[in-house]
ChimeraX commands (.cxc) that place a marker at each C-alpha (Angstrom):
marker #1 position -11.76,97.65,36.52 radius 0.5
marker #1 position -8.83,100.15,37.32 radius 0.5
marker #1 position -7.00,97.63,38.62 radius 0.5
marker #1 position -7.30,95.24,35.40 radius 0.5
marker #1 position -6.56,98.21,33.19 radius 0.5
marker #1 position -3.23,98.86,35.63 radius 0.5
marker #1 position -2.36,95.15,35.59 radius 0.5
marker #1 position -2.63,95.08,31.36 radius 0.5
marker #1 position -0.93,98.26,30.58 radius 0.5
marker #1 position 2.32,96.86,33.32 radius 0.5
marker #1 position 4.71,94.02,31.28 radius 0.5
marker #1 position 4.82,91.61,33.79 radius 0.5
marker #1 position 8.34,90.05,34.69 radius 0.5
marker #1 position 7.66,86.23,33.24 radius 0.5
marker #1 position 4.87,87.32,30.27 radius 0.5
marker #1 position 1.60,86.90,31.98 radius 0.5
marker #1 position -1.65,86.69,30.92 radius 0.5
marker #1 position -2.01,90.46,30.91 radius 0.5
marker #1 position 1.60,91.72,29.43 radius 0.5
marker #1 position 1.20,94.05,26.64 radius 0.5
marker #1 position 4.26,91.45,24.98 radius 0.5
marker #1 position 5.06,94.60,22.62 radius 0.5
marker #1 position 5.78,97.15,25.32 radius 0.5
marker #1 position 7.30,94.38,27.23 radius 0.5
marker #1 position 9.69,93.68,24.38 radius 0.5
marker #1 position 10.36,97.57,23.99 radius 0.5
marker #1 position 11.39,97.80,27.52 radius 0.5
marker #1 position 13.90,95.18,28.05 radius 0.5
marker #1 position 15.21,96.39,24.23 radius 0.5
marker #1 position 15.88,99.97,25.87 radius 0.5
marker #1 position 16.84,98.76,29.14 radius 0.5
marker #1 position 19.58,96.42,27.60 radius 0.5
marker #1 position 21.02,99.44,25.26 radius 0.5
marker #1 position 20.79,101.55,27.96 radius 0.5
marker #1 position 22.82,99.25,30.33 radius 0.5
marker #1 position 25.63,99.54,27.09 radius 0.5
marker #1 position 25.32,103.64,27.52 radius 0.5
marker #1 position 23.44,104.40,24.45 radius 0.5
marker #1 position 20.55,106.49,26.39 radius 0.5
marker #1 position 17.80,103.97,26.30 radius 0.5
marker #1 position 17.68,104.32,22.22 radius 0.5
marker #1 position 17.94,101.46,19.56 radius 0.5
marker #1 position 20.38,101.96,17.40 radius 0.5
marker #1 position 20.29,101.68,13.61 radius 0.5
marker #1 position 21.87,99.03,11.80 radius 0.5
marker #1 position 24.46,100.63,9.05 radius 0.5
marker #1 position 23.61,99.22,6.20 radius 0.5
marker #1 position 24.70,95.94,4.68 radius 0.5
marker #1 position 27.95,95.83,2.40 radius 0.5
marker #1 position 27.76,93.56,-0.35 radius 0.5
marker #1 position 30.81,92.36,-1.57 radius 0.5
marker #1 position 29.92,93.23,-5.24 radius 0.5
marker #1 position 28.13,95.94,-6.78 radius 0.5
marker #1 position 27.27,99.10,-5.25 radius 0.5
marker #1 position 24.88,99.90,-2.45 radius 0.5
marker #1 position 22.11,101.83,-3.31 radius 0.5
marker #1 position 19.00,103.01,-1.03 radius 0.5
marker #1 position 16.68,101.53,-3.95 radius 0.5
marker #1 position 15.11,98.34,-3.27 radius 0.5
marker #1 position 16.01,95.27,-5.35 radius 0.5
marker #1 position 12.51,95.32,-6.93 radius 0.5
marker #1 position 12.38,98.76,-8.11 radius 0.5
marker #1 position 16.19,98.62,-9.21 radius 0.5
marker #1 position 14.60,95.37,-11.99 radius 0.5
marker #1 position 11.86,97.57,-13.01 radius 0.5
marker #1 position 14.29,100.68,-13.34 radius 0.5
marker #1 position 16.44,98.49,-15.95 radius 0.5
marker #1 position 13.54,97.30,-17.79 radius 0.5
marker #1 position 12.67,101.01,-18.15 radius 0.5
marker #1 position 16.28,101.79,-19.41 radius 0.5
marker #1 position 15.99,98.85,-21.76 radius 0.5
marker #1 position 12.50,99.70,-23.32 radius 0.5
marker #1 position 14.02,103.45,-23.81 radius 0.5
marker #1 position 17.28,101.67,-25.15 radius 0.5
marker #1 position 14.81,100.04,-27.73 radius 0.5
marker #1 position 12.84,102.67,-28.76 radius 0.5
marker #1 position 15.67,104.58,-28.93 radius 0.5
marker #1 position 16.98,102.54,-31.17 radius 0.5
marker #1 position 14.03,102.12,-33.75 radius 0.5
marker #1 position 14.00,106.09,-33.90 radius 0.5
marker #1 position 17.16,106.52,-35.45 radius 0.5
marker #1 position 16.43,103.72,-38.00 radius 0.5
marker #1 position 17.02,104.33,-41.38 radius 0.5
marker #1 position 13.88,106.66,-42.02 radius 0.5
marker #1 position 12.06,106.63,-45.41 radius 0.5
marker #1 position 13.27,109.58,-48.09 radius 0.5
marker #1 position 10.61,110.53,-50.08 radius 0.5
marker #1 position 12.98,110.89,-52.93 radius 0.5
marker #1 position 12.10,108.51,-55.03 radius 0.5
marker #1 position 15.69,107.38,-55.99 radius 0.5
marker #1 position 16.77,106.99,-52.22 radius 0.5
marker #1 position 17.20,103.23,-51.52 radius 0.5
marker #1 position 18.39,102.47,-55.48 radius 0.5
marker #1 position 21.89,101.74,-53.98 radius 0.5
marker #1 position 20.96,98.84,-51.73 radius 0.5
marker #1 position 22.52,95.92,-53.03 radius 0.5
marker #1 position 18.47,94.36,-52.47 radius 0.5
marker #1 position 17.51,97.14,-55.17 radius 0.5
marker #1 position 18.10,95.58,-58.60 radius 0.5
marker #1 position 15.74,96.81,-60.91 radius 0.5
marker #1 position 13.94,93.47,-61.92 radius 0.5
marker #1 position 14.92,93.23,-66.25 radius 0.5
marker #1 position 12.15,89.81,-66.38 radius 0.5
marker #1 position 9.62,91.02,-64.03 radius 0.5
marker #1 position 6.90,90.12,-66.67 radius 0.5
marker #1 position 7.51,86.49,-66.53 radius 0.5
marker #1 position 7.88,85.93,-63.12 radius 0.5
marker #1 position 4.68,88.05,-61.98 radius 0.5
marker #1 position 3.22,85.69,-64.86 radius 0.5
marker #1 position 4.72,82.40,-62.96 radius 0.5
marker #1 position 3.89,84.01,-59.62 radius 0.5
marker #1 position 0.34,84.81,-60.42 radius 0.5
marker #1 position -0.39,81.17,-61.59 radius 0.5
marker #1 position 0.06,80.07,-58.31 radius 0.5
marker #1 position -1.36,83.44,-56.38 radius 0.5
marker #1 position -4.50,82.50,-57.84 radius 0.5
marker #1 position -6.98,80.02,-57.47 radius 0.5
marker #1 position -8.40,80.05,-60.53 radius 0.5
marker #1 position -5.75,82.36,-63.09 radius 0.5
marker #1 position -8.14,81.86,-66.12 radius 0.5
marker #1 position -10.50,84.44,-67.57 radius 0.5
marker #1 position -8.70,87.70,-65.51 radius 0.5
marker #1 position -10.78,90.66,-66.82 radius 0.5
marker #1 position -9.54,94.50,-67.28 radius 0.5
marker #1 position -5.63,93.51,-66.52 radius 0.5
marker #1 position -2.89,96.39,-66.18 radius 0.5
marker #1 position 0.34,96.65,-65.37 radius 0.5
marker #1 position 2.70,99.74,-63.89 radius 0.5
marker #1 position 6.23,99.89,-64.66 radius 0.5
marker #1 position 8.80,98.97,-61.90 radius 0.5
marker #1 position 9.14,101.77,-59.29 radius 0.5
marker #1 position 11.21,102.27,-56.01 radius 0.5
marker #1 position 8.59,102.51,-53.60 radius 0.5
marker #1 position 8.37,102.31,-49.31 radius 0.5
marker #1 position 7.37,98.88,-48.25 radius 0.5
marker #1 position 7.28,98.13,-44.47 radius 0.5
marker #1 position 10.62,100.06,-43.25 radius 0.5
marker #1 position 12.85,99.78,-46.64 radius 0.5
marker #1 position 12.48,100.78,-49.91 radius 0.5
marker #1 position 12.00,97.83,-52.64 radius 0.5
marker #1 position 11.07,97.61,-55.92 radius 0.5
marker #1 position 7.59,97.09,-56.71 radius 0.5
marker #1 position 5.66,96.74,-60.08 radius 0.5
marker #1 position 1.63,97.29,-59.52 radius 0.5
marker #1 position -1.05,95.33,-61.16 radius 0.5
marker #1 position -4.60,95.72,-61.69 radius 0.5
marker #1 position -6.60,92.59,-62.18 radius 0.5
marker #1 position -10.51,91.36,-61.88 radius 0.5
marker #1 position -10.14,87.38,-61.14 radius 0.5
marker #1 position -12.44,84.86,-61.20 radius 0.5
marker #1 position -14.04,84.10,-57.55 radius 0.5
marker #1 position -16.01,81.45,-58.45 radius 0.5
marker #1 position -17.45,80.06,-61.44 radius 0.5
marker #1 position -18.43,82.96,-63.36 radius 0.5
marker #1 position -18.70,85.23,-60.52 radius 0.5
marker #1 position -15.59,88.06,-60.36 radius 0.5
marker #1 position -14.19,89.66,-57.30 radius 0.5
marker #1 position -14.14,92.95,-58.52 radius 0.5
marker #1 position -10.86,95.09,-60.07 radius 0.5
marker #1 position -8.56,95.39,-57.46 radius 0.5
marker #1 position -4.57,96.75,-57.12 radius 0.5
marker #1 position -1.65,94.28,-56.49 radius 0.5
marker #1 position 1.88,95.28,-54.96 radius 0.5
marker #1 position 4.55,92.72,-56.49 radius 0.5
marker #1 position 7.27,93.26,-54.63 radius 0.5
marker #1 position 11.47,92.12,-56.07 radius 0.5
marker #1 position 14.13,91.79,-54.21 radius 0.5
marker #1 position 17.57,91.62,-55.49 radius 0.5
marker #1 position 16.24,91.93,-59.04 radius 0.5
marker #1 position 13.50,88.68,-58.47 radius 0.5
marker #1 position 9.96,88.85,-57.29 radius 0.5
marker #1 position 9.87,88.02,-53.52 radius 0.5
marker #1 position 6.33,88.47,-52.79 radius 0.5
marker #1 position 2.92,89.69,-53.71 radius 0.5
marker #1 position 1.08,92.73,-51.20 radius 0.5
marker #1 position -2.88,92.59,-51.28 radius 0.5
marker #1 position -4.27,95.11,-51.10 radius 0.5
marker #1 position -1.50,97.19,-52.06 radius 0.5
marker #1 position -2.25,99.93,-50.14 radius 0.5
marker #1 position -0.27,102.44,-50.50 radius 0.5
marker #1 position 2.49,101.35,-53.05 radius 0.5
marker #1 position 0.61,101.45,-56.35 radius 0.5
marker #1 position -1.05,104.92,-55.12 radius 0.5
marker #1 position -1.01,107.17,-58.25 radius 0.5
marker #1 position 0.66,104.12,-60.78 radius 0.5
marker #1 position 0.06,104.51,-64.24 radius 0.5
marker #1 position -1.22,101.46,-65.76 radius 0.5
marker #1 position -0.83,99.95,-68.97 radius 0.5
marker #1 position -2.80,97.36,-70.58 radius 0.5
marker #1 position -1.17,93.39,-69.54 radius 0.5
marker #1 position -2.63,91.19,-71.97 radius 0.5
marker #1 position -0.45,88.04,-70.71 radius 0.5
marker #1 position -2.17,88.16,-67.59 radius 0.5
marker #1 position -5.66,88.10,-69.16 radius 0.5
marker #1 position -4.49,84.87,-70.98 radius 0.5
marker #1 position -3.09,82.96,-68.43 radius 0.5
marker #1 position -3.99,79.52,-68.51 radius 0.5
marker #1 position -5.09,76.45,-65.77 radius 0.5
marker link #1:1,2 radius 0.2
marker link #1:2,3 radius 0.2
marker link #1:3,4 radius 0.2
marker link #1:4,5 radius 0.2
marker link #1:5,6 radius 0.2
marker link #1:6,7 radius 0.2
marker link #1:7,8 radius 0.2
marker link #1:8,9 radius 0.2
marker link #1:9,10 radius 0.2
marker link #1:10,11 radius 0.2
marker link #1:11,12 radius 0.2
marker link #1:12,13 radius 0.2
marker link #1:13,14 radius 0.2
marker link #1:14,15 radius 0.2
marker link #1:15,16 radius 0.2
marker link #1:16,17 radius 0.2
marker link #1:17,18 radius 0.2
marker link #1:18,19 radius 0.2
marker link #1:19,20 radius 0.2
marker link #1:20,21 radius 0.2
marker link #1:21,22 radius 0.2
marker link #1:22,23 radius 0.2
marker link #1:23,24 radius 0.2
marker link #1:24,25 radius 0.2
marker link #1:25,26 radius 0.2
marker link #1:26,27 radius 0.2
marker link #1:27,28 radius 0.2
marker link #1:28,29 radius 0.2
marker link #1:29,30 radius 0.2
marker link #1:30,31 radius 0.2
marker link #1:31,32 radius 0.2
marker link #1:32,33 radius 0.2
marker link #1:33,34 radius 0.2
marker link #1:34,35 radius 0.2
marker link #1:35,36 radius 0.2
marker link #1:36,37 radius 0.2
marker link #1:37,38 radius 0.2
marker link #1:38,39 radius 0.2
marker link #1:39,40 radius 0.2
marker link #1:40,41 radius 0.2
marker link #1:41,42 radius 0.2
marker link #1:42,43 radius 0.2
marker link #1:43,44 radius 0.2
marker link #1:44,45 radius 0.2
marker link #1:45,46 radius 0.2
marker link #1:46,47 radius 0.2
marker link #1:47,48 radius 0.2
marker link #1:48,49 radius 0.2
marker link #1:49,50 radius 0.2
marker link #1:50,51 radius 0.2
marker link #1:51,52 radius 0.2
marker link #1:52,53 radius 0.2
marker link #1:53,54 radius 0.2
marker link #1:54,55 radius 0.2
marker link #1:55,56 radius 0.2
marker link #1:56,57 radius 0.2
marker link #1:57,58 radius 0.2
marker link #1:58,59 radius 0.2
marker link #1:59,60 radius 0.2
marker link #1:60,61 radius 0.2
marker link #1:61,62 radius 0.2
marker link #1:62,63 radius 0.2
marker link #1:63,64 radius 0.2
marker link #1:64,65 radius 0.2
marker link #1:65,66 radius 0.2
marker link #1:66,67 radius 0.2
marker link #1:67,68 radius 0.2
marker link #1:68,69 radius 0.2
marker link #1:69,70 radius 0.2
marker link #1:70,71 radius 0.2
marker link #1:71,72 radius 0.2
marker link #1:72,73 radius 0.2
marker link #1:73,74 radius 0.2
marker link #1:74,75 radius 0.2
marker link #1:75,76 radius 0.2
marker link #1:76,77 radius 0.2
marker link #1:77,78 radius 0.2
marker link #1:78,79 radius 0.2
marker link #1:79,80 radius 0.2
marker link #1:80,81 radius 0.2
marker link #1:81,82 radius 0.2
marker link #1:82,83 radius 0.2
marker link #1:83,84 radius 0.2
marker link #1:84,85 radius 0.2
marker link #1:85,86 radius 0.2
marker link #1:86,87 radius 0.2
marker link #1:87,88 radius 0.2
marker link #1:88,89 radius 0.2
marker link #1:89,90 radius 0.2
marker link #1:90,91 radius 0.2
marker link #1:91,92 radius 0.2
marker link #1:92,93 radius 0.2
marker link #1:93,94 radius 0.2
marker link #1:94,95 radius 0.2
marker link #1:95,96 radius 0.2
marker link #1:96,97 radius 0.2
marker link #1:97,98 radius 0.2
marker link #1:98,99 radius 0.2
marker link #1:99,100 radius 0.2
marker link #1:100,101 radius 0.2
marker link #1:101,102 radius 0.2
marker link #1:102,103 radius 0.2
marker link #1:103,104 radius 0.2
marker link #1:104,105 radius 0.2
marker link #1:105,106 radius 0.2
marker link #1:106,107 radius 0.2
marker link #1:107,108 radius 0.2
marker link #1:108,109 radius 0.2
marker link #1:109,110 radius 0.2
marker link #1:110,111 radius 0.2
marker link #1:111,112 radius 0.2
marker link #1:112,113 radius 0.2
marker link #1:113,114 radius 0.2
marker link #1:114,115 radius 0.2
marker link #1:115,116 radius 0.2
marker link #1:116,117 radius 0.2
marker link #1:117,118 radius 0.2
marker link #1:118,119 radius 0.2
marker link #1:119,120 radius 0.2
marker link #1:120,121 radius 0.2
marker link #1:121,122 radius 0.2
marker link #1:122,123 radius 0.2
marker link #1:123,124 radius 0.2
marker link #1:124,125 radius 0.2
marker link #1:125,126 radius 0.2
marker link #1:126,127 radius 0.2
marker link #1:127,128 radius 0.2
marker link #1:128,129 radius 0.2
marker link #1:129,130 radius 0.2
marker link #1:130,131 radius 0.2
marker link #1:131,132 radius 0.2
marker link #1:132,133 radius 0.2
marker link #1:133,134 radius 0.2
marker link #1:134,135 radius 0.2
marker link #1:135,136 radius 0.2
marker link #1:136,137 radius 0.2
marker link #1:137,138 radius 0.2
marker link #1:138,139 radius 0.2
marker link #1:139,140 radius 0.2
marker link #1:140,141 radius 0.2
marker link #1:141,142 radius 0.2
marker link #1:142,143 radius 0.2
marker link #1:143,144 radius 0.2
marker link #1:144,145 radius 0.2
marker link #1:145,146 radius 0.2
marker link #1:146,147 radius 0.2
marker link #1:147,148 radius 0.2
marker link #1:148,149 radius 0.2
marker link #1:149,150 radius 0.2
marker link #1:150,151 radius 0.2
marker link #1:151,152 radius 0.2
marker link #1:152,153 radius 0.2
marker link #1:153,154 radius 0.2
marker link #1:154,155 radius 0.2
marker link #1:155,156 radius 0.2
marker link #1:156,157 radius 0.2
marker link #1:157,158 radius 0.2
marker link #1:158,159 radius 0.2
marker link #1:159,160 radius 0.2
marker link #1:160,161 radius 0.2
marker link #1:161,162 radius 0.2
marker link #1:162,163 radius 0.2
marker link #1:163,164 radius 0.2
marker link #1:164,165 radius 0.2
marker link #1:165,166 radius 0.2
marker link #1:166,167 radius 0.2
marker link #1:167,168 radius 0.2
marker link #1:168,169 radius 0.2
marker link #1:169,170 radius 0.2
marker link #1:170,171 radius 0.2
marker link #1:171,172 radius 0.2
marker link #1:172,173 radius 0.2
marker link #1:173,174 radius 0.2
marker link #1:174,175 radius 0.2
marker link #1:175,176 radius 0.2
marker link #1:176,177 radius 0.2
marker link #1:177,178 radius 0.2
marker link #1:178,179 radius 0.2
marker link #1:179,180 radius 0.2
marker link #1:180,181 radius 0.2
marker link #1:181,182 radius 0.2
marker link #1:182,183 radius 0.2
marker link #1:183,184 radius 0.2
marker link #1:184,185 radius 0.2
marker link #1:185,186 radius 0.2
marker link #1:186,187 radius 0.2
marker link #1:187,188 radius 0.2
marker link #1:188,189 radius 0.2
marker link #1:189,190 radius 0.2
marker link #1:190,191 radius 0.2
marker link #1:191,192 radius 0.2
marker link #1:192,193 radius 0.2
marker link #1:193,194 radius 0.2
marker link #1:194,195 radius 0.2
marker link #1:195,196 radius 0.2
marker link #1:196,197 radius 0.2
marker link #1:197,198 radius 0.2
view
């Protein structure tokens, strides 16, 4: 058994059966550098030069996810110093998108025809008057409405609070629920609404 043990742990000269082929390897490595005088050690290779760009000890998949990093700070960098909401409620009126609406009656009227599926027989109708007010990330005008529609039939939804939103002095959209934007309006009674017809 001690001589087995001997005869694995020796590389053998042509790669026998028993050659440990990783020591073997080793040995002719060292012997070879140390027949060029380098002390039996294998040298290091210097590190490749590229011919562009700059060498750098970080490997090529941490230096992609080190620019996506930089990129996703870039960006939320970015979206911080966006034009943050005043709560003045005159900041925004010089945006060129800020007209304040002069018809905004009729075209809530023409817009509400269509908003609803059935516009006839709207119950307990109000309407606030147009006031610079934070939707999404700008300031817009809005004009808030109060309505009960018809559901179905007979059957009403229930009185709830409409955002109509204008841009550049038109209506541009309708938010429901308003949320938000009609918090604290001041209603007054909107008997066109409430007499709207098919």
């Amino acid at each position: 058994m001690e001589g087995m043990a001997a005869d694995y742990n020796e590389p053998m000269e042509h790669g026998g059966a028993g050659a440990d082929p990783y020591r073997g390897n080793l040995r002719m490595a060292s012997a070879r550098v140390g027949r060029n005088g380098a002390g039996g050690h294998l040298p290091l290779k210097p590190a490749r030069r590229h011919s562009r760009g700059i060498e750098t000890a970080m490997p090529r998949g941490n230096r992609w996810r080190a620019f996506g990093l930089l990129g996703l700070l870039l960006l939320v960098a970015a979206c911080a110093h966006h034009h943050q909401i005043s709560d003045d409620p005159n900041a925004g009126a010089d945006d060129p998108a800020n007209v304040l609406p002069a018809r905004y009656k009729p075209d809530i009227l023409a817009a509400m025809h269509a908003y609803l599926n059935d516009p006839t027989g709207i119950r307990d109708a109000g309407i606030a008057e147009p006031a610079l007010k934070s939707i999404g990330n700008s300031r817009r005008y809005v004009v808030c409405l109060r309505l009960n529609a018809r559901q179905q039939g007979t059957h009403y939804a229930g009185v709830r609070e409409i955002a109509a939103v204008f841009l550049a002095g038109r209506f541009d959209h309708f938010v429901d629920p308003a949320k938000d934007a009609c918090t604290g309006a001041t209603y007054a009674p909107f008997p066109e609404l409430e007499k709207l017809p098919r």
